[in-house]
C-alpha positions in Angstrom: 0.0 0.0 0.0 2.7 2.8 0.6 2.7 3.4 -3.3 -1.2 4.0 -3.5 -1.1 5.6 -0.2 0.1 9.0 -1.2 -3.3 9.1 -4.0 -5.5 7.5 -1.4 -4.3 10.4 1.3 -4.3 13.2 -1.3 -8.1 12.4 -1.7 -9.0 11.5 1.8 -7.6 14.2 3.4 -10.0 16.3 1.7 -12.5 14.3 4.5 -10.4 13.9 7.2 -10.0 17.6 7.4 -13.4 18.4 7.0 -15.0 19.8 10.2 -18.5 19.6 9.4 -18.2 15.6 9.1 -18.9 13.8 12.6 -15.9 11.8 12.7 -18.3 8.5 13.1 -18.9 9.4 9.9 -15.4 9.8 8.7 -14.7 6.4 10.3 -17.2 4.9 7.6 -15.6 6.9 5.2 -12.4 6.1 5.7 -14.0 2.0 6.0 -15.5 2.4 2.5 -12.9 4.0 0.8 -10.4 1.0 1.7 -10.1 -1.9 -0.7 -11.5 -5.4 1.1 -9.0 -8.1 2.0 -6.5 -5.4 2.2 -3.7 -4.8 5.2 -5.5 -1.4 5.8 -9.2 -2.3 5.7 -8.3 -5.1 7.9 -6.5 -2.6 10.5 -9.5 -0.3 10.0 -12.5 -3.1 10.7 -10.0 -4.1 13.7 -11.6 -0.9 15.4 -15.2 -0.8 16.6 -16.6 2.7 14.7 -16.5 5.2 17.1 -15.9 8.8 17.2 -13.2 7.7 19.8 -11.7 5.0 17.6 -11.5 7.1 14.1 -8.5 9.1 15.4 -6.8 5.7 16.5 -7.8 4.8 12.7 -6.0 7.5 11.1 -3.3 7.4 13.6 -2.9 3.7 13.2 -2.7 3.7 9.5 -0.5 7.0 9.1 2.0 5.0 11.4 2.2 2.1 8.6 1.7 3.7 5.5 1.7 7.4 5.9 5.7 7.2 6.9 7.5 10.0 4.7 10.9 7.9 5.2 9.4 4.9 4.3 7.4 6.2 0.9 10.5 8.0 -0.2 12.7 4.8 0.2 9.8 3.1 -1.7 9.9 5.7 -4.6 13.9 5.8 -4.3 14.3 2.2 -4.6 11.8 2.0 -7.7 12.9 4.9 -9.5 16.5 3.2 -9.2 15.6 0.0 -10.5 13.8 1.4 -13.6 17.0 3.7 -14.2 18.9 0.6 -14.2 16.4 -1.2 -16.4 17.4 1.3 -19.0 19.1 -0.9 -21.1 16.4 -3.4 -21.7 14.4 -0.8 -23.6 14.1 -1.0 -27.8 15.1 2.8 -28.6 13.6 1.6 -32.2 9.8 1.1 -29.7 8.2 4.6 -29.1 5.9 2.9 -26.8 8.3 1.8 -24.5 10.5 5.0 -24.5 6.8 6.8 -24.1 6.3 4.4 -21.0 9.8 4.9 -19.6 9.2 8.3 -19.7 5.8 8.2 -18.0 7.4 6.3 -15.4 10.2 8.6 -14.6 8.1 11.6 -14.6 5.9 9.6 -11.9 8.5 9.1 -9.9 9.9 11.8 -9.7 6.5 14.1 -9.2 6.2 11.4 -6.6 9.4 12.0 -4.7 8.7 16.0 -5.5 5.5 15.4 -3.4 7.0 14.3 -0.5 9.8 16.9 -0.4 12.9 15.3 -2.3 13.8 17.2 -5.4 15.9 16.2 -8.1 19.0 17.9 -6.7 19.0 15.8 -3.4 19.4 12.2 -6.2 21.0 13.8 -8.8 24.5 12.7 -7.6 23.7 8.8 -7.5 22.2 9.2 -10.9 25.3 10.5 -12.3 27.5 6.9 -11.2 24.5 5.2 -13.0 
């Protein structure tokens, strides 16, 4: 989840920060906007619904997912290993330079979201 978590945030937060929403409402927002059979919903039907419990929700889930380090290294560590996978792409295939592209620049708005610009990776691309 830490990849979809940044979208999933960006679009709950809207909610979360909402003060006219009852937070026992929030709780079944935040309940129905989480995929079944996922680490997340589980940890979120874990709780009984509760005003009381949908802080413990949010803070419970922000402790797993919503980690900066940890989405960074995730983003890092991808945005590595399709920079390495460089040479497996056809230069004669426009589609897959458009979709190494694509990638990149998600990536890299990614890692722009969550405060790392290009100049704080710039130096290990260079040894690449």
């Amino acid at each position: 989840m830490p990849r979809s978590w940044v979208s999933f945030w960006a679009q709950f937060c809207r909610i979360h920060e909402d003060e006219s929403i009852m937070e026992e409402d929030k709780f079944k927002y935040v309940l129905s906007s989480l995929k079944p059979k996922t680490k997340a919903r589980d940890i979120v039907e874990n709780y009984p619904p509760s005003k009381d419990n949908y802080p413990k929700v949010i803070e419970h889930l922000m402790s797993l997912f919503g980690r900066k380090d940890l989405l960074i290294e995730v983003y890092i560590r991808d945005f590595l290993a399709l920079v390495n996978s460089k040479s497996y792409i056809k230069l004669t295939d426009l589609y897959d330079i458009y979709i190494y592209i694509y990638k990149l620049g998600s990536y890299i708005r990614a890692l722009e979201t969550l405060g790392v610009t290009t100049s704080n990776y710039a130096a290990m691309l260079i040894l690449l």
